[in-house]
N, C-alpha and C positions, 0 to 999 in steps of 0.2 A: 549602558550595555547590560543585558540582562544575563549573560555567560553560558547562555544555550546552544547549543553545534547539532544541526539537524543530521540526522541520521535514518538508517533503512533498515530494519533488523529482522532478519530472518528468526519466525517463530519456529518452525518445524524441533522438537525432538526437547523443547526446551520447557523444563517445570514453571508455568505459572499460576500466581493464587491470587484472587482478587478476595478481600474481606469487605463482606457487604454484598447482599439481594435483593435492594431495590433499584427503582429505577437512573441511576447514575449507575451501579454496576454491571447494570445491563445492559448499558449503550457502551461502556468498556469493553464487554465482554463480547459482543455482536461484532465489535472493529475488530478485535481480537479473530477471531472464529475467521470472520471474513479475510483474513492477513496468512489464517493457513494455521494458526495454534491449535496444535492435537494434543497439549496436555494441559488445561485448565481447569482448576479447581477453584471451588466457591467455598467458604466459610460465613455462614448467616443461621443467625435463627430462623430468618422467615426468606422466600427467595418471591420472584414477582412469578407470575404466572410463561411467561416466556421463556425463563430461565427453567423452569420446572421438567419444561417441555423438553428443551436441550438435552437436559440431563436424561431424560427417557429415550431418546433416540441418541444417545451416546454421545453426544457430542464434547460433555466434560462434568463434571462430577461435581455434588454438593456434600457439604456436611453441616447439615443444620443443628448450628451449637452456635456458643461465643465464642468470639476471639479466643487464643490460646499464644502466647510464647512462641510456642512451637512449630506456629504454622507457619513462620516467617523462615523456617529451616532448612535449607535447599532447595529455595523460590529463585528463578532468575530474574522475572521479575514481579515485583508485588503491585498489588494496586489496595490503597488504602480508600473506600470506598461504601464505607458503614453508615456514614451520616452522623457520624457521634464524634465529634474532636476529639475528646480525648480518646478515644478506641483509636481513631486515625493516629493521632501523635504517637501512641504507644505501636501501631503499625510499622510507622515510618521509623523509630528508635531501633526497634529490634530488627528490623530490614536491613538498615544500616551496621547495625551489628553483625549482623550473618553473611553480610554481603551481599544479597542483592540489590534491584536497583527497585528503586521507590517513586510512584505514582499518587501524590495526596490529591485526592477530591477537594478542599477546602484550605490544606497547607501547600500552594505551590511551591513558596519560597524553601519549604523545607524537602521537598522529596529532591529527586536524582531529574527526572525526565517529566517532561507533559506528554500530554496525548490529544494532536493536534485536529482541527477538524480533517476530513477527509473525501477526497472523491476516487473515487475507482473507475477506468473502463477498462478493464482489462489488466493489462500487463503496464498501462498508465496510471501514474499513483502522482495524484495531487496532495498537497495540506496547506494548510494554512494555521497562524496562531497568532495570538499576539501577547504571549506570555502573561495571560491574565488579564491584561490589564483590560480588553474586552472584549469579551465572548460574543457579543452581540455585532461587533465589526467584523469579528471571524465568520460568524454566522451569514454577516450580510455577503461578504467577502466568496465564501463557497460556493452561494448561489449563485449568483454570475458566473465563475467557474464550473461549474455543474450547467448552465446556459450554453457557456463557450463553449465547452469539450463535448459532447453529447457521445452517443451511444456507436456512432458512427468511427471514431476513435480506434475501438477495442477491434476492429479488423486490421484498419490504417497498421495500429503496433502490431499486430502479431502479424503480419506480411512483413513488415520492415523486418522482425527478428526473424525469419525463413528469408527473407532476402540478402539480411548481413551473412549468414551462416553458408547461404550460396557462395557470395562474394568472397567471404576472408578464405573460403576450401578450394578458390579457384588460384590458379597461377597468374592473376594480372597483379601487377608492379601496386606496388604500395600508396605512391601519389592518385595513382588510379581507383583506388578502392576506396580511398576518401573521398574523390571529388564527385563516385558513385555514389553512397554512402549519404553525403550532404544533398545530394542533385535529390535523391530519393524520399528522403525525410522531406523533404519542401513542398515534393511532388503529394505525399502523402497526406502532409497537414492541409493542403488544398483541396484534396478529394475527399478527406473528413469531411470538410467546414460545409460544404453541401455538392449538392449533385452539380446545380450549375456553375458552377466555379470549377471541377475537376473537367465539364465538357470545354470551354470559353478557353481553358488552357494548349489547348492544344492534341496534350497527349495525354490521353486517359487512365489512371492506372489500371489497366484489363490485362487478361491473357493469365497467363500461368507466369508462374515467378520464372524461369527462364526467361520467358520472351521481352519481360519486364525488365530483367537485365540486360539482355541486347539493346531494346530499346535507350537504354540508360547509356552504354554504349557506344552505341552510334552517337548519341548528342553530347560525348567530351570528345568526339573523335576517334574513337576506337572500331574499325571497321571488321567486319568479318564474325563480328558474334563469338560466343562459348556453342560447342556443337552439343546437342541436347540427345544426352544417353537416356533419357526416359523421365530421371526425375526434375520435379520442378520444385 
């Protein structure tokens, strides 16, 4: 058992510093970004060209120096990401001491947290890892994943979250909103997976999220519909 407990962590509002500007802090930093982190700071003497960029168009600050003590000082999370072990180990030390949580490039066993591969469609949040042991199965691992889920996805979810927010603000009975709920998500992941499979079904998911619901409705037995004030 490698003692890892996967978890989803809201970036918004929270200081983080990655130490190190090449290209492994830059694929941190891009997940990062992409996750919704507005306050990222970099610590390198040299940053890659991409990073450069960021930082001109606002997106998170550098300060090109060495490491410092200091910089580990009200990080939530750190990422130890120089390329130099020992600049990492002294990362992870002082992280540790200051209390945040620690991301080592090269010391997994010693930091807090890894930082898994990833796929995104949206409001759909894959990862994968395999605690080190290799990157290259994780690697293979995504792609397929990244195959399965495609792009078609990131509607599928964001209907389902305006169709839950329908459902739970309406007055039908609780057994019934789950077996909407469940009926919904199957119906969706069907009409992700491609066009001809959401036609072959039956029932298509069309219309406006109202009529989606009625439909959804009707088929646990629920007759007579929610009467549709405007919005959907």
């Amino acid at each position: 058992m490698n003692g890892y407990y996967p978890v989803v962590l809201q970036l918004r509002g929270q200081k983080i510093v990655v130490i190190g500007g090449g290209g492994v802090a830059e694929r941190k930093v891009i997940g990062l970004l992409e996750a919704g982190a507005d306050d990222v700071r970099i610590v390198s003497p040299e940053v890659t060209e991409r990073l450069a960029g960021l930082a001109e168009e606002g997106k998170l600050r550098i300060e090109l120096r060495g490491y410092k003590e200091s910089d580990a000082s009200g990080a939530w999370l750190l990422f130890a990401a120089s390329g130099n072990r020992e600049v990492n180990a002294a990362v992870v030390a002082d992280g540790k001491r200051c209390g945040a949580l620690v991301n080592a490039a090269d010391l997994h066993d010693e930091g807090d947290f890894l930082a898994p591969s990833v796929i995104r469609r949206g409001d759909l949040l894959l990862s994968v890892t395999t605690a080190g042991a290799s990157p290259s199965l994780a690697a293979a691992i995504k792609k397929e994943l990244e195959a399965q889920y495609g792009e078609s996805y990131i509607e599928a979810v964001d209907r389902l979250r305006r169709l839950r927010t329908l459902v739970m603000n309406s007055e039908i009975d609780r057994v019934a909103k789950q077996a909407i709920l469940k009926l919904a998500a199957l119906e969706a992941a069907e009409a992700a997976k491609s066009d001809a499979s959401a036609a072959d079904s039956g029932e298509k998911v069309e219309g406006s999220d109202h009529e989606w619901l009625n439909s959804l409705l009707r088929r646990i037995g629920i007759t007579g519909g929610l009467h549709n004030e405007g919005n959907s």
